[in-house]
C-alpha positions in Angstrom: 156.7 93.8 186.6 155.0 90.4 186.0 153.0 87.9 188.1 152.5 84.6 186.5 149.7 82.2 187.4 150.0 78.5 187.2 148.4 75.6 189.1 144.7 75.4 187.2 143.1 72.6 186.1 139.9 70.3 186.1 139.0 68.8 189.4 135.8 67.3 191.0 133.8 69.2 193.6 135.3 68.1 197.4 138.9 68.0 195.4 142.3 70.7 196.1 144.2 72.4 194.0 146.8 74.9 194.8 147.8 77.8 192.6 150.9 79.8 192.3 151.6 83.3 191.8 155.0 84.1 190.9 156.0 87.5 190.7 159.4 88.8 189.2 160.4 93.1 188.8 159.9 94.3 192.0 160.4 93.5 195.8 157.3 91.0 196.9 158.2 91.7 200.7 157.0 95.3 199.6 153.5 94.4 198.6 150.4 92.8 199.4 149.2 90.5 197.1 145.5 89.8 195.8 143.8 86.8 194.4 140.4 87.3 191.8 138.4 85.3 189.9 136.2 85.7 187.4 133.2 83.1 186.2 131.5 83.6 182.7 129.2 86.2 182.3 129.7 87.4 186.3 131.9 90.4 187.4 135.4 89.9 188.2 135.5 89.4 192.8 138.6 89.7 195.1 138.6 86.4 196.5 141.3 87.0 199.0 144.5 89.1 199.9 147.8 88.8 201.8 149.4 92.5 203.2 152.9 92.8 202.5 155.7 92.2 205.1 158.5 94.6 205.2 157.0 96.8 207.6 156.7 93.8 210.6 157.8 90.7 209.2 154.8 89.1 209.3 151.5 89.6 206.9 147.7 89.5 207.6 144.9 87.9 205.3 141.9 88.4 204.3 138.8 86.4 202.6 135.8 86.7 201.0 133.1 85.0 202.8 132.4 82.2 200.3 135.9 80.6 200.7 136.8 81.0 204.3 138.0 78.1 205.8 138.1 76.3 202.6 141.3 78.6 200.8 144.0 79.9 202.2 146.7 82.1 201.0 150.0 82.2 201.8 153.5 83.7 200.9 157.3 83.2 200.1 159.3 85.9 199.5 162.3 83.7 199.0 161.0 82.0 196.5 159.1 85.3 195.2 155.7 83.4 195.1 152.5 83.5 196.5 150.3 80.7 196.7 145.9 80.0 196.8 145.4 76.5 198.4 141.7 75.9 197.4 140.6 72.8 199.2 136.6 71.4 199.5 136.1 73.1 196.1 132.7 73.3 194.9 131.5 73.7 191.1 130.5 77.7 192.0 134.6 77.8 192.0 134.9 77.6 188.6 136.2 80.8 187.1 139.5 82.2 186.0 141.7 82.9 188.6 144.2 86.3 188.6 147.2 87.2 190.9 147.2 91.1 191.3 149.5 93.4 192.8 150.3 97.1 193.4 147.4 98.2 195.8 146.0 97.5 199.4 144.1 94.7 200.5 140.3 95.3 201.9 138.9 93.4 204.8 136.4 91.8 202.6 139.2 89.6 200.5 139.7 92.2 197.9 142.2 95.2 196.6 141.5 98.4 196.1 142.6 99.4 193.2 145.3 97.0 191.7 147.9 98.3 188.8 149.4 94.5 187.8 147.8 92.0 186.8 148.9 88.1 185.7 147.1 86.8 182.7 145.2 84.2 184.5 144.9 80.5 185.2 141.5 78.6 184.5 139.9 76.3 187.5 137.2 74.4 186.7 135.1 72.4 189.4 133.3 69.2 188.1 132.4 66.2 188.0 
């Protein structure tokens, strides 16, 4: 199993950036996938979460309440990637960002307990 961030970088506040997740060693239709971030010296948060879709064919997100309407998440199980498009950012978005896997998504944008992690890809908000 590995998820692989990618898609970081240095932008000013009101900018986009979109991050990738790309997953390889097991079926992504299978499994809802979560995105976290983590700023220095705060706790790690669920920012948000997209369900898996072999059950119906379609998936459900979710999102914390400090990116809602400004991120959204979104899936290809072709391509075996999940994606974070992070538009209006804002300078309190500046954190390392982690794809996770293996667990269930909570209505509040997070998992509940996930068992895979990527190794994370650094967004900073600035200008």
């Amino acid at each position: 199993v590995q998820l692989m961030e990618s898609g970081g970088g240095l932008v000013q506040p009101g900018g986009s950036l979109r991050l990738s997740c790309a997953v390889s060693g097991f079926a992504l239709d299978y499994y809802a996938i979560g995105w976290f971030r983590q700023a220095p010296g705060k706790e790690r948060e669920g920012v948000t979460c997209v369900t898996g879709t072999v059950t119906t064919g379609t998936y459900t997100t979710y999102y914390v309440d400090s990116v809602k309407g400004r991120f959204t998440i979104s899936r290809d199980n072709r391509k075996k990637t999940v994606y974070l498009q992070m538009n209006s950012l804002k300078p309190e978005d500046t954190a390392v960002y982690y794809c996770a896997t293996y667990s269930s998504c909570t209505e509040t944008g997070g998992m509940t307990q996930p068992a895979a992690w990527g190794q994370g890809t650094q967004v900073t908000v600035s200008s």
